[in-house]
C-alpha positions in Angstrom: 31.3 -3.8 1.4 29.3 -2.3 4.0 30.5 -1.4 7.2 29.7 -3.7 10.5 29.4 -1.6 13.6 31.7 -3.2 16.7 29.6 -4.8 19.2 30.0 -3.0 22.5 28.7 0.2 21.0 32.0 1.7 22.7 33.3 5.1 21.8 37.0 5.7 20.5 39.8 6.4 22.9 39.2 10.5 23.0 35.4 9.9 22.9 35.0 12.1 20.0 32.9 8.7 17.7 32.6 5.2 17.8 35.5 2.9 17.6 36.6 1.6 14.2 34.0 -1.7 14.1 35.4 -4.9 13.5 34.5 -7.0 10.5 31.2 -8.9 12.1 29.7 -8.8 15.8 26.5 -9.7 17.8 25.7 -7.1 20.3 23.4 -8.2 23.4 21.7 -5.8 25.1 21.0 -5.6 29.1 18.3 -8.2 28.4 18.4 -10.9 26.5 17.8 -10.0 23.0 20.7 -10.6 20.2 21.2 -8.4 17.3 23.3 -7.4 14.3 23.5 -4.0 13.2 25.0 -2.7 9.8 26.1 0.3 8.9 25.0 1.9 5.9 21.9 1.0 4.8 20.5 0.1 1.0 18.1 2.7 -0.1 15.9 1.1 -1.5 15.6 -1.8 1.5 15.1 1.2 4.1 12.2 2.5 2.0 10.6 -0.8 1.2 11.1 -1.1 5.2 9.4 2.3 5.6 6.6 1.2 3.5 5.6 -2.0 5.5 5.3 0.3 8.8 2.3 1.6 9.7 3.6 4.4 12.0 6.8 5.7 9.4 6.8 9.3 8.6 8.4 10.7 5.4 10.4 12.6 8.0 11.7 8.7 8.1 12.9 8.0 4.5 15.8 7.9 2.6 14.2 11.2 0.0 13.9 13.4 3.3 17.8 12.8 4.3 19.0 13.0 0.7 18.2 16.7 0.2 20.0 17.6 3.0 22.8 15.3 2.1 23.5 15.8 -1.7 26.0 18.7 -2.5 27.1 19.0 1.5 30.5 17.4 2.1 29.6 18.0 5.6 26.8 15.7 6.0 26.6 12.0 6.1 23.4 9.6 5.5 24.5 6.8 8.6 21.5 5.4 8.7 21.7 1.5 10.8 19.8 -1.2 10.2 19.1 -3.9 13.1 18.3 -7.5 12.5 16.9 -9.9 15.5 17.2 -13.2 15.9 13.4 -13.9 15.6 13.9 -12.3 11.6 12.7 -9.0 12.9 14.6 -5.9 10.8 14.2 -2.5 12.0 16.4 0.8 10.1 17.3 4.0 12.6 17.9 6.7 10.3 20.7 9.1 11.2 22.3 11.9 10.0 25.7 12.7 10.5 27.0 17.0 10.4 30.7 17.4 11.0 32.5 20.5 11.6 35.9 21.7 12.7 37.0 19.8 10.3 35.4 16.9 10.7 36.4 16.9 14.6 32.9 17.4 16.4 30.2 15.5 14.6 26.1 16.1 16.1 23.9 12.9 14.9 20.2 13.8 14.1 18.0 10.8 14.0 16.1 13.1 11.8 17.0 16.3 10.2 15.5 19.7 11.0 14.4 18.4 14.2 11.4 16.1 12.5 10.6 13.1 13.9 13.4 9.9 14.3 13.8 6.9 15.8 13.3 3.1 14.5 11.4 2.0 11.6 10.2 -1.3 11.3 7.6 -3.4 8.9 7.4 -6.0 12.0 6.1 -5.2 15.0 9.1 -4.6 17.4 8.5 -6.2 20.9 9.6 -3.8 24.2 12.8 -5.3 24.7 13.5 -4.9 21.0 12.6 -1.0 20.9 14.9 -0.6 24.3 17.7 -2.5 22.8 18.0 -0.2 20.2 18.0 2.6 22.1 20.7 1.8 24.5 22.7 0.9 21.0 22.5 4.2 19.9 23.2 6.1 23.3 26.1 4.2 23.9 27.5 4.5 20.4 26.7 8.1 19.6 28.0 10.4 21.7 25.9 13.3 20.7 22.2 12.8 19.5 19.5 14.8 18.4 15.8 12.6 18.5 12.8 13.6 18.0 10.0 10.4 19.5 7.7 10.0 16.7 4.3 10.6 18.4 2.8 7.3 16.1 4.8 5.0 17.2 2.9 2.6 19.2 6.0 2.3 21.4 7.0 5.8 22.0 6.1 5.6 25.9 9.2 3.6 26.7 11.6 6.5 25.6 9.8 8.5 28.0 13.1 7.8 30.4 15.5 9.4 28.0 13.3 12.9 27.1 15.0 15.9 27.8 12.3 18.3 26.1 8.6 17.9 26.1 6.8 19.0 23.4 4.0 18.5 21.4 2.5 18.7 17.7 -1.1 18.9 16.6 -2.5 15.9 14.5 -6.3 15.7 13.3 -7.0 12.2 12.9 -9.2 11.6 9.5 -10.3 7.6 10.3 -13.6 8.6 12.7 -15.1 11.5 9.7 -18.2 9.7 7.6 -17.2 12.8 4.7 -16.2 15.7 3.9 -19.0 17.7 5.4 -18.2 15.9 8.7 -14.3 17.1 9.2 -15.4 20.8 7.9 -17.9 20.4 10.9 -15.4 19.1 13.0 -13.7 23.0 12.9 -14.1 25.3 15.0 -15.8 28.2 14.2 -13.2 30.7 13.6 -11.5 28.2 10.8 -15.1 28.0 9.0 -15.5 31.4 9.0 -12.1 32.1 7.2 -12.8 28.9 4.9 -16.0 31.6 4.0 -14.0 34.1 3.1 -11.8 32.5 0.8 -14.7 30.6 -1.0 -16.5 34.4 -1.5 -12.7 35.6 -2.7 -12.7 33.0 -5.3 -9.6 32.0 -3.8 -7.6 28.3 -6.0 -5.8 26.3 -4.6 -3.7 23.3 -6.3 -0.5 21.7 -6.5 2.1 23.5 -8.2 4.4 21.4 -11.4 5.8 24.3 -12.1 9.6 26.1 -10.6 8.7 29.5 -11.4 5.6 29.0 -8.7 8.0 27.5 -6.3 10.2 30.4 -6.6 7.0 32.6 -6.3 6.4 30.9 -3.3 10.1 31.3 -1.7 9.7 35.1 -2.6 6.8 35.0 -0.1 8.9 32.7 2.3 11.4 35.5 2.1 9.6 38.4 2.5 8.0 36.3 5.9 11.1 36.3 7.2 11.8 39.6 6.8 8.9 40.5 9.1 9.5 37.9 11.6 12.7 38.8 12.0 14.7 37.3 15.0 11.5 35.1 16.0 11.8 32.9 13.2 13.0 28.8 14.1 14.8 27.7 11.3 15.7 29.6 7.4 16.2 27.5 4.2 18.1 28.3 1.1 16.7 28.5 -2.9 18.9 25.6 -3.2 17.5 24.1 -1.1 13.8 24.4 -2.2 15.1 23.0 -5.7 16.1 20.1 -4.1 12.5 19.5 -2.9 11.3 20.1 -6.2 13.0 17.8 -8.0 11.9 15.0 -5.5 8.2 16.7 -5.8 5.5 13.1 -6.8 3.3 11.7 -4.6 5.6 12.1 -1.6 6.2 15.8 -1.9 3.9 18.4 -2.8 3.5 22.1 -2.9 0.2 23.4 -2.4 -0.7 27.0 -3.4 -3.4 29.4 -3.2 -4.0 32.5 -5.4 -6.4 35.2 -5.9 -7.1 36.9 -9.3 -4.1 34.8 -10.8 -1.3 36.1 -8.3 -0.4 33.3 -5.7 -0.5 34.2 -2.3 0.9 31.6 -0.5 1.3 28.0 0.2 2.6 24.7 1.8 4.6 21.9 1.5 3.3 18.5 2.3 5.0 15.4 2.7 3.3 11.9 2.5 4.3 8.5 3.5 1.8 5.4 4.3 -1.3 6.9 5.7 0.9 10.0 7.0 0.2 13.5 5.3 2.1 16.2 7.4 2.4 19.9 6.3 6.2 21.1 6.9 6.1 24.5 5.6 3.7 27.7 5.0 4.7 30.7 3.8 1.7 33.6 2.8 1.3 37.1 1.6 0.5 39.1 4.2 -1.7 41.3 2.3 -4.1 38.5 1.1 -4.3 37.5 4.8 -7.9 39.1 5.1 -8.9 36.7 2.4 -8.7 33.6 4.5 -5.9 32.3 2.6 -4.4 30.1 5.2 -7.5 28.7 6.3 -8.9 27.8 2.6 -5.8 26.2 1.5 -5.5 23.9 4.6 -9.2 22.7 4.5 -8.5 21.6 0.6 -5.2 20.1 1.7 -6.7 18.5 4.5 -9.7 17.1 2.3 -7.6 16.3 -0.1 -5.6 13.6 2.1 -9.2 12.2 3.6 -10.0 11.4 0.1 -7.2 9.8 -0.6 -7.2 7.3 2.8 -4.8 9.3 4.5 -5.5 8.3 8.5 -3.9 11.0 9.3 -3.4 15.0 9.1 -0.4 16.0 11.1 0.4 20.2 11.9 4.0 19.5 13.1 5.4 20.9 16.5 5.4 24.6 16.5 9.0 25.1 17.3 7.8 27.1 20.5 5.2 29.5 18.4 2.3 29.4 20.8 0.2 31.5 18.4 1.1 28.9 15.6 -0.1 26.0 17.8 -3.3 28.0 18.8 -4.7 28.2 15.1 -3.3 24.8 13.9 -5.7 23.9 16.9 -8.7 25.7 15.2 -9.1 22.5 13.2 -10.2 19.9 15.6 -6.6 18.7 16.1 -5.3 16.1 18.9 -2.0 17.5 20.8 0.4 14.5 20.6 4.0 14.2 22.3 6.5 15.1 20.3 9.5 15.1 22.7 13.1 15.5 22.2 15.9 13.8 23.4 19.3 15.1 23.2 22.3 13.7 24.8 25.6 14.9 25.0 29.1 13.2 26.7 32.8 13.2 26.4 34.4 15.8 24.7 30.5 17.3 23.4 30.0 18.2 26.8 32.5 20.7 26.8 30.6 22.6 23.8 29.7 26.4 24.9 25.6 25.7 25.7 24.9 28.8 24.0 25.8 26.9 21.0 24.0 24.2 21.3 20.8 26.2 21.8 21.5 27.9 18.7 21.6 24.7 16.9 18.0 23.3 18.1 16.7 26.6 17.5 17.8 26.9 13.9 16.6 23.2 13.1 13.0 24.3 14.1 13.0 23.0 18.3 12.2 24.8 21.4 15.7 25.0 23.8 16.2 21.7 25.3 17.7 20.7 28.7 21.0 17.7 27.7 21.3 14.3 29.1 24.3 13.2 30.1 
């Protein structure tokens, strides 16, 4: 039977999680809107829900929390679901990471520091969005959100940031063809799109786990040379995961060159959203345009497919990342954080909680108390 969260939102006596919830509640927030909230959410309802929106991100659905879930004792899917008087339903995914023992728990409303917050096939009014936001600051004590820069209502968390950022998104809905987005680059990205057409480059999706582990080896060897400026690092094990979700909402793209592949990225769809997550290349093949080439087919792939829109992702702080995701026409669009910590969270060394937002990909972020 699922669980019913209690009604006041309220903390537990030490303030280290909420309060055991009684068996049924109404909540009603500083306003006057009324709404249940259960605790966790069907699957399959959260995605259907995610389908109907027209701003949800697959950084929203139930596939993106399961691979970080499955196999880690440590990590909880506690994603809510809130239903309004008028009928409207909204989900607000969370995941839950414990440690000392289950002691200290940090809630992401995304993982890796993608984008959160609600997600709803009806439109939510104001009072609706705010209501659910005062929910979940007063019932988790500490939150990790990243505003989802679609969301038609994302300006009334502007209150409640703690970290601006940004990510770069090329919107495909104004382009007549082809021809038209390709113009749309800026010079430096055709001439590198050149290149890789006179290098004979391919690029495709990959079926195949041996080219996914080709492409961690690459990923790998990155890392090596970026040493302590790399945001965030991700296990084989990981990568598997992804690949056994891999369909129409997950894709590897790669590139090669005289049968060796070079590089790649992996792309995430959902509704008319198409948002590359990862990119890992050969160095050497760099003078080939490989980075370049692959994103123009990517990107042309999604305009032929009705995708609205092409989205970079925030740049975890990389100005030289942001600069050439820029070199393709893109829109900067907020992206900002909000993090909030109280109780006994506060009392976590800072250092540490820098170190987490780092690792998960986000710039260091000023708390919220």
């Amino acid at each position: 039977m699922p669980c019913r969260e209690s009604g006041t939102g309220q903390t537990g006596e030490n303030g280290e999680g909420p309060a055991r919830p009684p068996s049924s509640f109404t909540e009603r927030s500083s306003g006057s809107v009324r709404f249940e909230v259960r605790s966790p959410v069907d699957p399959d309802e959260w995605q259907a829900i995610a389908d109907c929106s027209s701003s949800a991100t697959f950084f929203h659905t139930p596939l993106w929390f399961s691979v970080f879930a499955v196999g880690n004792p440590a990590t909880k899917v506690s994603a809510r679901i809130y239903r309004f008087e008028d009928g409207t339903k909204a989900v607000f995914p969370l995941l839950v990471r414990t440690r000392a023992g289950g002691l200290l728990r940090m809630a992401e409303s995304s993982p890796a520091g993608c984008y959160g917050g609600w997600v709803s096939g009806d439109p939510l009014t104001t009072d609706q969005a705010l209501a659910i936001t005062h929910s979940i600051r007063r019932s988790v004590p500490y939150l990790v959100w990243r505003v989802n820069p679609l969301d038609p209502l994302s300006d009334v968390l502007a209150p409640f940031t703690t970290t601006p950022d940004t990510t770069e998104i090329l919107d495909l809905r104004g382009f007549a063809d082809e021809d038209s987005i390709r113009a749309h680059f800026r010079h430096s990205a055709r001439k590198q799109i050149n290149k890789g057409t006179r290098a004979a480059l391919i690029a495709r999706v990959s079926e195949r786990w041996d080219e996914w582990e080709a492409y961690y080896r690459i990923y790998l060897a990155r890392m090596e040379q970026w040493g302590r400026a790399t945001s965030s690092r991700y296990s084989i094990a990981f990568f598997r995961a992804l690949f056994e979700a891999k369909g129409p909402k997950v894709s590897l793209w790669v590139v090669s060159h005289e049968g060796k592949l070079v590089g790649g990225n992996v792309n995430f769809y959902q509704g008319k959203h198409c948002v590359e997550w990862h990119a890992a290349y050969d160095a050497t093949a760099h003078s080939l345009g490989v980075r370049d080439f692959l994103v123009d087919w990517i990107i042309r792939d999604a305009f032929r497919r009705g995708f609205s829109w092409y989205d970079f992702n925030p740049s975890g702080g990389h100005e030289g990342s942001r600069r050439f995701k820029q070199t393709f026409g893109t829109t900067s669009r907020p992206a900002n954080l909000i993090i909030r910590r109280r109780g006994i969270y506060r009392l976590d060394p800072a250092r540490r909680v820098l170190r987490e937002i780092r690792d998960r990909g986000q710039p260091p972020a000023r708390e919220q108390t």
